[in-house]
C-alpha positions, -999 to 999 in steps of 0.1 A, spaced: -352 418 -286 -332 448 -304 -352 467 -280 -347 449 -245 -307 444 -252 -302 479 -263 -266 488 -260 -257 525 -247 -240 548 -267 -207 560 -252 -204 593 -266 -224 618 -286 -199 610 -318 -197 568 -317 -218 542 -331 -241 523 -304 -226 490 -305 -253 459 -308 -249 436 -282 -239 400 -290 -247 381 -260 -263 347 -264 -284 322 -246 -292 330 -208 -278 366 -212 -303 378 -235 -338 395 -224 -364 381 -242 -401 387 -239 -430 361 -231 -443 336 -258 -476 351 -246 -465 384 -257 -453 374 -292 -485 362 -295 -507 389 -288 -488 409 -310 -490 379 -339 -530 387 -335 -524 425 -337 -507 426 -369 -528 396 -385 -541 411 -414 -575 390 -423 -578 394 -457 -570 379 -493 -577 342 -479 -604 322 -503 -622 313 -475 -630 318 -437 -615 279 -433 -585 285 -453 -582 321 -430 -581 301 -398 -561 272 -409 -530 300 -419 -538 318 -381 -535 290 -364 -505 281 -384 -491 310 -377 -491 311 -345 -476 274 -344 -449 288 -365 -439 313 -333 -447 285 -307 -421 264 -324 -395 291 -329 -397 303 -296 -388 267 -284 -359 261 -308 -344 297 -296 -346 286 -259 -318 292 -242 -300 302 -276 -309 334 -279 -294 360 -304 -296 398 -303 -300 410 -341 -281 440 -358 -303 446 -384 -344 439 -387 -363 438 -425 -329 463 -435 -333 481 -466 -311 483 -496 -310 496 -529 -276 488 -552 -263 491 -585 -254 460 -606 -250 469 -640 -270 499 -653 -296 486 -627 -309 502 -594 -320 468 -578 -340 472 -540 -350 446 -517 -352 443 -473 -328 416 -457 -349 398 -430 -320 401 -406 -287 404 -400 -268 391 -365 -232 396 -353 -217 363 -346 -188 359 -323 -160 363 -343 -167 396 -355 -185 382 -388 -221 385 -391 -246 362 -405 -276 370 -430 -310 351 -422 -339 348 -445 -371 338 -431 -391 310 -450 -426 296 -444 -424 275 -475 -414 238 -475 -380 231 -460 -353 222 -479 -321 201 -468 -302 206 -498 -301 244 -521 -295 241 -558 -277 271 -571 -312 290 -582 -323 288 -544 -289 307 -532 -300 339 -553 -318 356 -529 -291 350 -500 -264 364 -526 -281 394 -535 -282 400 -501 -249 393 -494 -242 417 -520 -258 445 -506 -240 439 -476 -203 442 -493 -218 473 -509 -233 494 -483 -213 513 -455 -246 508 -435 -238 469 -439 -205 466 -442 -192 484 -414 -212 453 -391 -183 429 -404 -181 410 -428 -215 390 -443 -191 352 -443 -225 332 -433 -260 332 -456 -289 312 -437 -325 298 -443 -344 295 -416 -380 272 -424 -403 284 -398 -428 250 -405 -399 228 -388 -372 249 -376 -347 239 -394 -319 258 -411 -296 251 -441 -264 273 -442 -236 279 -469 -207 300 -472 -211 323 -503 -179 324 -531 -169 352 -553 -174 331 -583 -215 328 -572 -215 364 -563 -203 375 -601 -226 344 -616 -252 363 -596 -248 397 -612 -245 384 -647 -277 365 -644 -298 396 -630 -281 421 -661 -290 394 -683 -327 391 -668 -328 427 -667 -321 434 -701 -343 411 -711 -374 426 -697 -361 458 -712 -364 451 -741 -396 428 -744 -425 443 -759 -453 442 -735 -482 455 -754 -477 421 -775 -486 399 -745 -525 385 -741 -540 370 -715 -534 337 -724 -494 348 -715 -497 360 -683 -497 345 -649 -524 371 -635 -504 370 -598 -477 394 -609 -479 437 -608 -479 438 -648 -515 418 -646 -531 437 -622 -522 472 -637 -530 458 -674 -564 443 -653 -555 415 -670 -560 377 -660 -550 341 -675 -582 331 -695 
């Protein structure tokens, strides 16, 4: 999409303006397309079996059939695809990629975060933490913050299509940054060589550099 609604930049020294355009306006490529490219990028491995392999293809490909439907005719040209960030909170450097970022009408933009999990019609305040951090980034960044400002976070559950939306306050930003000092400084200061097997959840990166495994 970013690619087939390109805007054109007006001089050597501006910014190439996103479009915005919804709906009808938009170019948007084939369902076949999206497809083909879905089967190009599948990566085959990791599954515990060759039924459990196709099940999640063929899922997969659902997934797109059914977003392509819901976005008929309601089209949105993002700003921003899997964008990057690395920020400071605390003594921290915390990174993470935002899924994407679009321009909304009224100058604001939106954050969306892709799930494949099960929906959810209602967030409890741990389920907002990964929008916020987001949303932080985006106050933070030039990069980010010059798109407008980040008023709407969004989940979007691929399985059904469905999205749940909330408006982000200050008070859950600064709740936010406490809780990932507090979580930080925690693993600083635990002593890893005094955790056994029996400890570990043998999914994470500290079990499979230790070569480590729940018994």
């Amino acid at each position: 999409l970013q690619r087939m609604n390109a805007a054109v930049q007006v001089s050597l020294f501006s910014r190439p303006e996103p479009r915005t355009d919804t709906g009808e306006s938009v170019a948007v490529p084939p369902l076949t397309e999206l497809l083909e490219l879905f089967e190009q990028c599948w990566i085959p491995d990791w599954y515990e079996s060759e039924r459990q392999r196709k099940e999640y293809f063929e899922r997969g490909k659902e997934m797109l059939r059914a977003f392509y439907a819901g976005e008929e005719g309601a089209w949105r040209v993002p700003v921003v695809l899997e964008g990057g960030f690395t920020i400071q909170v605390g003594a921290y450097m915390v990174r993470g990629r935002i899924d994407r970022i679009d321009r909304c009408a009224d100058g604001t933009v939106e954050i969306i975060d892709y799930k494949t999990g099960k929906p959810k019609q209602k967030l409890e305040a741990r389920d907002k933490d990964q929008l916020l951090l987001y949303k932080m980034a985006a106050d933070a960044l030039p990069k980010y913050r010059t798109l407008g400002p980040a008023e709407t976070l969004t989940y979007h559950y691929l399985s059904d299509g469905s999205t749940v939306r909330f408006i982000p306050k200050p008070k859950d930003l600064e709740k936010l940054r406490e809780k990932i000092i507090r979580v930080l400084d925690c693993i600083h200061e635990t002593d890893f060589s005094q955790i056994g097997s029996k400890d570990m959840c043998g999914m994470c990166e500290f079990c499979l550099m230790a070569g480590k495994h729940p018994v």
